[in-house]
C-alpha positions as CSV (number, residue, x, y, z in Angstrom):
1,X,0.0,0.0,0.0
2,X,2.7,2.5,1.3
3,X,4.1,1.7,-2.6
4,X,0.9,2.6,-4.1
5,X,0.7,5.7,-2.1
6,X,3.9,7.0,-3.3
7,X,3.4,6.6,-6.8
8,X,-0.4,7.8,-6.3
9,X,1.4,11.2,-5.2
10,X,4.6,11.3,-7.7
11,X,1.8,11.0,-10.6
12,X,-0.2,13.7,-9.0
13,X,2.9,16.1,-8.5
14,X,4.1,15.1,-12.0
15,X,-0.1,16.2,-13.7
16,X,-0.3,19.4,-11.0
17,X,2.7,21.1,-12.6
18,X,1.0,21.2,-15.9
19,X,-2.3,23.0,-15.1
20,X,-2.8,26.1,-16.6
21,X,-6.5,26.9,-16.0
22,X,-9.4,26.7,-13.2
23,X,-11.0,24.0,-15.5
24,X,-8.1,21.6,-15.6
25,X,-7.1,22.2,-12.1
26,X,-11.1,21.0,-10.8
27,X,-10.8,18.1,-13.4
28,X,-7.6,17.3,-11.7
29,X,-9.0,17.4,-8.6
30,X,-11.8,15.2,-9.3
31,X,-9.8,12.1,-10.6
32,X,-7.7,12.3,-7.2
33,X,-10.1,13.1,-4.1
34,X,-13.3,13.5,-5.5
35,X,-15.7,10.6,-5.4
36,X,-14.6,8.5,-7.6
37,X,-11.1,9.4,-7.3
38,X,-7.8,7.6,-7.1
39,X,-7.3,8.0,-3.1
40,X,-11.2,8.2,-2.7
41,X,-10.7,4.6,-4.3
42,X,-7.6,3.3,-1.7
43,X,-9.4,4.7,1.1
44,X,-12.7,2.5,0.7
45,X,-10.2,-0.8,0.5
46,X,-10.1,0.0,4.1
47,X,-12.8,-2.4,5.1
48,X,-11.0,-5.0,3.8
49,X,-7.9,-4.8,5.6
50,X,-7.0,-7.1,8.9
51,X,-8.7,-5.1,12.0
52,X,-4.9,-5.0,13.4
53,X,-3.3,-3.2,10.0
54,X,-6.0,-0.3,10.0
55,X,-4.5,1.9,12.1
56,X,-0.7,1.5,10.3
57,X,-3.1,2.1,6.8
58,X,-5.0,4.4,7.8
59,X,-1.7,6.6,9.0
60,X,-0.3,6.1,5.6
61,X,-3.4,7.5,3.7
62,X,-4.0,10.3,6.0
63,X,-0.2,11.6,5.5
64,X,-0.7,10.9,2.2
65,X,-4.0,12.7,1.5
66,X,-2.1,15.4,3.4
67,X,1.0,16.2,1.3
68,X,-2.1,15.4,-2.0
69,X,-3.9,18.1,-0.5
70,X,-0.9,20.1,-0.1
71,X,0.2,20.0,-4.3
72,X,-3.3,21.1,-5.1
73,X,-3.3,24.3,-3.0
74,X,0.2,25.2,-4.9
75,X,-1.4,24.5,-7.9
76,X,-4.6,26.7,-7.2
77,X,-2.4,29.4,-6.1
78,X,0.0,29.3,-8.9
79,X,-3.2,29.4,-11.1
80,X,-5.0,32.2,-9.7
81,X,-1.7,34.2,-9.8
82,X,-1.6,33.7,-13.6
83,X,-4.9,34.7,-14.0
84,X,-4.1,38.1,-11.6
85,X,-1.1,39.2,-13.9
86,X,-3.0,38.5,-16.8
87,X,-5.3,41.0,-15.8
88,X,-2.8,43.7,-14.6
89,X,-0.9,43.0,-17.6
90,X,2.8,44.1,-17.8
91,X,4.7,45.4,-15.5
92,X,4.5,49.2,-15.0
93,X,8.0,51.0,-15.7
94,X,8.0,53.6,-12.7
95,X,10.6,55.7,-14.5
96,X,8.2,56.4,-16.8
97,X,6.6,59.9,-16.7
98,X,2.8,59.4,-15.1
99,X,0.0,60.1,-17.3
100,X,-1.2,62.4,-14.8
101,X,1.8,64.6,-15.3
102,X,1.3,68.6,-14.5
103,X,0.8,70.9,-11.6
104,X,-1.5,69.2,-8.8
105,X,-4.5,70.4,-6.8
106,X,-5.5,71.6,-3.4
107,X,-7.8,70.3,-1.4
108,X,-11.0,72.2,-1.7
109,X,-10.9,72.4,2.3
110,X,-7.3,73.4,2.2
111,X,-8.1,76.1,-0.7
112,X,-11.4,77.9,1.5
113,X,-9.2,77.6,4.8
114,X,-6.0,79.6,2.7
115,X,-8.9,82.4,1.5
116,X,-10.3,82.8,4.2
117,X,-6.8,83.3,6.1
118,X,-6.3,85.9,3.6
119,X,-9.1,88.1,4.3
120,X,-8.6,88.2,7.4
121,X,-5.2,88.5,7.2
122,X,-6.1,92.3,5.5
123,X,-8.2,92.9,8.3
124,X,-5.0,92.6,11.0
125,X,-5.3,89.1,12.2
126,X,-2.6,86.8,12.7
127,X,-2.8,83.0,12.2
128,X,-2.3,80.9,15.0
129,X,-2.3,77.0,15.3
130,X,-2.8,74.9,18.4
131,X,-2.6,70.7,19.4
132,X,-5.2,68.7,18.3
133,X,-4.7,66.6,22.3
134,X,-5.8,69.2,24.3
135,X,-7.0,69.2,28.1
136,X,-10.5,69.8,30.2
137,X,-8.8,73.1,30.9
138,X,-8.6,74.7,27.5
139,X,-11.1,73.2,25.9
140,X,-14.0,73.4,29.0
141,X,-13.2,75.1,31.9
142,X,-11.5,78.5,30.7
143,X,-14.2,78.2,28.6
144,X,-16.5,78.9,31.5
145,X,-18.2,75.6,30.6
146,X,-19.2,73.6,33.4
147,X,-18.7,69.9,34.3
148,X,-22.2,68.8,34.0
149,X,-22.5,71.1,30.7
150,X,-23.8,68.1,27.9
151,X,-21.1,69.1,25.5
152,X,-18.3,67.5,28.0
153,X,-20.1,64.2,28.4
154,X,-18.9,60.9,27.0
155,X,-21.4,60.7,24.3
156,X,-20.1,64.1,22.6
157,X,-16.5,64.2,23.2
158,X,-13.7,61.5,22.5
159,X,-11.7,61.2,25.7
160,X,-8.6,59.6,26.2
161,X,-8.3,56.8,28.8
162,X,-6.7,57.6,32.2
163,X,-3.4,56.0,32.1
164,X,-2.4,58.3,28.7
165,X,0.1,60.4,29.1
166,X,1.1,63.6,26.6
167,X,4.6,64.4,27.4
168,X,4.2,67.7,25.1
169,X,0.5,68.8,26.7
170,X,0.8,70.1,30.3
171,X,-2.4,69.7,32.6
172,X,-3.6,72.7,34.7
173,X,-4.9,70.1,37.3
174,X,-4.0,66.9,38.0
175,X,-6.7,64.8,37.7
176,X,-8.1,66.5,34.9
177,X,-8.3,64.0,31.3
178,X,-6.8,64.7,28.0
179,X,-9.6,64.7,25.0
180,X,-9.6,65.4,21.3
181,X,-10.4,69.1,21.0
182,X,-14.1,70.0,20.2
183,X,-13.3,73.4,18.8
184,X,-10.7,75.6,18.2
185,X,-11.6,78.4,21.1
186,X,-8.6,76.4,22.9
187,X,-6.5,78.1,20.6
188,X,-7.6,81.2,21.9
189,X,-6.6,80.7,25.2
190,X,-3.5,79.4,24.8
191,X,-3.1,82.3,22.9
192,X,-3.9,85.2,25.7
193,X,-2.5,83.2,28.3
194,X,0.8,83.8,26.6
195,X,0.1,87.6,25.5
196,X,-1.3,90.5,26.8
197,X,-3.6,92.5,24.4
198,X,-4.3,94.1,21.8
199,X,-4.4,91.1,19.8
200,X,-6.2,89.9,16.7
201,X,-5.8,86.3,16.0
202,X,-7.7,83.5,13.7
203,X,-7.1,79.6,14.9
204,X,-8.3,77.5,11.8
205,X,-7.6,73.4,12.5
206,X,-9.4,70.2,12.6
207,X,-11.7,69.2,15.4
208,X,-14.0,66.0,16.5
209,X,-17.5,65.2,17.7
210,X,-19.0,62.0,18.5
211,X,-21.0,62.4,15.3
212,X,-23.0,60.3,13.0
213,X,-21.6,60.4,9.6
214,X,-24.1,61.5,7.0
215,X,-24.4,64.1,4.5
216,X,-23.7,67.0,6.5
217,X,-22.1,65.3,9.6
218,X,-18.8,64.2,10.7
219,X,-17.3,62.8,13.5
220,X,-13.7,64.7,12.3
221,X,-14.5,67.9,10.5
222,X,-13.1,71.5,10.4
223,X,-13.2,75.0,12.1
224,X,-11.9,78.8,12.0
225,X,-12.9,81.0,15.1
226,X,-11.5,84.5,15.3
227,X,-10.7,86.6,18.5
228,X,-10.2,90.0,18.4
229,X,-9.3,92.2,22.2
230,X,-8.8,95.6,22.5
231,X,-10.4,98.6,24.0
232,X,-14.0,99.8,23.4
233,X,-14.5,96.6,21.4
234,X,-18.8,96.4,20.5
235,X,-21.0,94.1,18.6
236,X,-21.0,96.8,15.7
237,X,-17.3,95.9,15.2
238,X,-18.1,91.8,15.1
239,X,-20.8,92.7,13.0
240,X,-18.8,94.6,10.0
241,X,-16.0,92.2,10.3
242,X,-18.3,89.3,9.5
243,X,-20.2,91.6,6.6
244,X,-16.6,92.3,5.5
245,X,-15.3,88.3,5.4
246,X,-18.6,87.0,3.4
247,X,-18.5,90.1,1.4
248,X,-14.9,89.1,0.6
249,X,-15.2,85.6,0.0
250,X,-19.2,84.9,-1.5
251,X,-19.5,88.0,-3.0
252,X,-21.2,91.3,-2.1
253,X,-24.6,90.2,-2.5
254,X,-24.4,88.4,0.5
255,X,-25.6,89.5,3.8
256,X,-25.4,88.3,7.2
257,X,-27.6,88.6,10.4
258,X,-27.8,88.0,14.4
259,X,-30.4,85.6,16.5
260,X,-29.8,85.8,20.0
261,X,-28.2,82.4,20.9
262,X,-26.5,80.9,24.5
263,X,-22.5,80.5,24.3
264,X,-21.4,80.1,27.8
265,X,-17.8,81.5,26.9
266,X,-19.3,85.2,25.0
267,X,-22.1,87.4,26.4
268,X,-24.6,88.6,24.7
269,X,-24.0,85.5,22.1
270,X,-25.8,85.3,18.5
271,X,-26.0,82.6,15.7
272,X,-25.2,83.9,12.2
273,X,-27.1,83.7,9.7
274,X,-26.0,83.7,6.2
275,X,-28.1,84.9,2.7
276,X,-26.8,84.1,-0.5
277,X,-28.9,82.8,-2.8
278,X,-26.7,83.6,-5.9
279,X,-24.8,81.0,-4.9
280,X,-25.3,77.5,-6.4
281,X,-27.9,74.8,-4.3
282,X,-28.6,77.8,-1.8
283,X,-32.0,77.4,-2.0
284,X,-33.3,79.1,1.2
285,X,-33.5,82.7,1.6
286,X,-30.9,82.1,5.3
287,X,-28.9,79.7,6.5
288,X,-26.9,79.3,9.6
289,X,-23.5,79.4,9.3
290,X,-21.8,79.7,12.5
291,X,-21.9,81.3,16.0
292,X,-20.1,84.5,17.4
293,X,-20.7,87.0,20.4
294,X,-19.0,89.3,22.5
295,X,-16.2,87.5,25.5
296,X,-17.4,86.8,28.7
297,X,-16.0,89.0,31.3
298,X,-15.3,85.8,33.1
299,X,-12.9,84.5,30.2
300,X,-11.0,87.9,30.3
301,X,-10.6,87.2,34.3
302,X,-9.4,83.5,34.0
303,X,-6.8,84.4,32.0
304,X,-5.5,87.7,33.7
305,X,-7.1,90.5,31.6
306,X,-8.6,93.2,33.0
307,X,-12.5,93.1,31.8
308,X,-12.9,96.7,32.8
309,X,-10.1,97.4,30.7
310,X,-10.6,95.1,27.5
311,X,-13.3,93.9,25.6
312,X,-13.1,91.6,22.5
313,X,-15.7,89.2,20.3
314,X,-15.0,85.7,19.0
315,X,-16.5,84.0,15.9
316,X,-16.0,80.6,14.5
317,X,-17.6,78.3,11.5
318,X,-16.9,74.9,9.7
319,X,-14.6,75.1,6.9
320,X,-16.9,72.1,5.4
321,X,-19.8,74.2,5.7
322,X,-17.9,76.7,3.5
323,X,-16.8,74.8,1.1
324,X,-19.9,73.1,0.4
325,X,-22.0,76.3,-0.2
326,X,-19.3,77.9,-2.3
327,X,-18.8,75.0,-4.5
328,X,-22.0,73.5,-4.3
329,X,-21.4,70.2,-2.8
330,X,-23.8,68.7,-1.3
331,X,-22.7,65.6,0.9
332,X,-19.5,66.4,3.2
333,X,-18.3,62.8,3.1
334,X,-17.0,63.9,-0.2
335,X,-14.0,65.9,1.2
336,X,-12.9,62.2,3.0
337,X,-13.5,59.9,0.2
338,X,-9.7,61.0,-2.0
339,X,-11.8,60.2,-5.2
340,X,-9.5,62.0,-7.8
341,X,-12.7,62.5,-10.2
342,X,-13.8,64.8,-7.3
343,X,-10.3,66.5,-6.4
344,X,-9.2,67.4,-10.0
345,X,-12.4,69.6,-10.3
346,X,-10.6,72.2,-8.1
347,X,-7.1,72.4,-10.1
């Protein structure tokens, strides 16, 4: 029997190296281990065999149905890698020049984020950048936002577990957690705890939500807020800036206005409202586009300015939100999705 075997396999070795399609390789398979095969056809001798030689056989049949089983997974994969490079067809030459070749593209987020810089950058503001890791401290609590405030629970804000550690991001309290920054407004107080005003700054970056992804929704999207601190600072001011930056970067047909809103870091606070119907799938006479309001004395006092003294405003809106209504996109999961058919439209 153990002869048999060994020639059984030799033969099958010996056929295997010849197959060159899925076809042959099943027909192959068939005449060895299907049910009428060649090893299908020594393992049913086993009733015949002396009860005392079984378990010696059926060693030998099992090792050998092994090392069969073995030849026609090389075979399959030698197969399917044929059929793969037939498909791909010949190798590509990467010193070739691409047939993409020529000047390449920003990002539509990263082209409304430049413009917008550059308004205000006419209007005296200075860019300014923060970490992405922040703390409770910047991001809540100088923010006079308290600890049972819904916007610091677990549900809307991606904390970090206990034990991790930020060499680079120092903690104002101890037992205070690190977190993915919600908004940029930490920016802003990093910014005047290092500086004493007048200052003018904008804080664009990327910020998270625990947010359902959907058309207009992300869990990792986009912001620019703006700060501005100086003396005899009013709501007039905030107002004509933000006329001045839509104007700028919409078109002068556009106009803006104020609802009276709840910010817990400006007082009084206002959502802003945005009409530009000129612009492609704008097709309601306002839209919301952001939130703004005049800093809360209590901001000014946590980080050692003088509210009698100074008064200021902050703004911020999505960069995605932006985009969209300037380009008329209308689902923000495109900005995520690096489909070149959609990138190249903004060369």
């Amino acid at each position: 029997m153990q002869a048999t075997l060994s020639a059984l396999l030799a033969k099958a070795s010996a056929e295997f190296v010849g197959l060159q399609s899925r076809a042959d390789f099943e027909a192959a398979k068939a005449r060895y281990v299907g049910p009428n095969g060649e090893l299908t056809a020594l393992m049913k001798q086993m009733g015949a065999v002396p009860k005392e030689q079984r378990p010696a056989l059926g060693k030998l049949i099992n090792e050998a149905k092994g090392q069969l089983q073995g030849q026609l997974d090389a075979a399959l994969a030698r197969i399917s890698s044929a059929e793969i490079a037939a498909q791909l067809g010949p190798a590509i030459d990467p010193t070739l020049p691409s047939p993409d070749a020529g000047p390449g593209t920003s990002h539509p987020l990263t082209l409304v984020r430049e413009e917008m810089c550059r308004i205000l950058r006419k209007a005296g503001f200075a860019v300014v950048e923060g970490p992405e890791v922040e703390t409770e401290y910047y991001c809540f609590d100088a923010l006079s936002t308290p600890a049972d405030h819904p916007a610091r629970d677990a549900q809307d804000t991606f904390y970090f577990p206990a034990q991790a550690r930020f060499g680079n991001i120092s903690k104002k309290v101890a037992e205070e957690k690190y977190l993915l920054r919600t908004h940029t407004s930490s920016v802003q107080i990093r910014t005047m705890l290092k500086g004493k005003p007048p200052l003018r700054v904008v804080s664009p970056g990327r910020v998270y939500r625990r947010d359902t992804s959907d058309a207009t929704h992300s869990a990792n999207f986009h912001q620019i807020e703006c700060l501005y601190v100086d003396k005899n600072v009013t709501v007039r001011d905030l107002k004509a800036l933000l006329d001045y930056i839509f104007a700028s970067l919409l078109g002068k047909n556009t106009k803006t206005r104020f609802r009276p809103h709840y910010f817990g870091y400006t007082e009084p606070s206002f959502e802003v409202d945005l009409s530009a119907q000129h612009l492609p799938k704008v097709n309601k006479e306002w839209i919301e586009i952001g939130g703004c309001g005049m800093v809360d004395p209590a901001v000014f006092e946590g980080v050692g300015y003088d509210s009698t003294v100074w008064t200021g405003y902050a703004f911020g809106m999505g960069l995605e939100r932006l985009a969209m209504l300037m380009y008329g996109i209308d689902d923000i999961r495109y900005f995520y999705q690096n489909d070149l058919r959609f990138l190249k439209q903004f060369t």
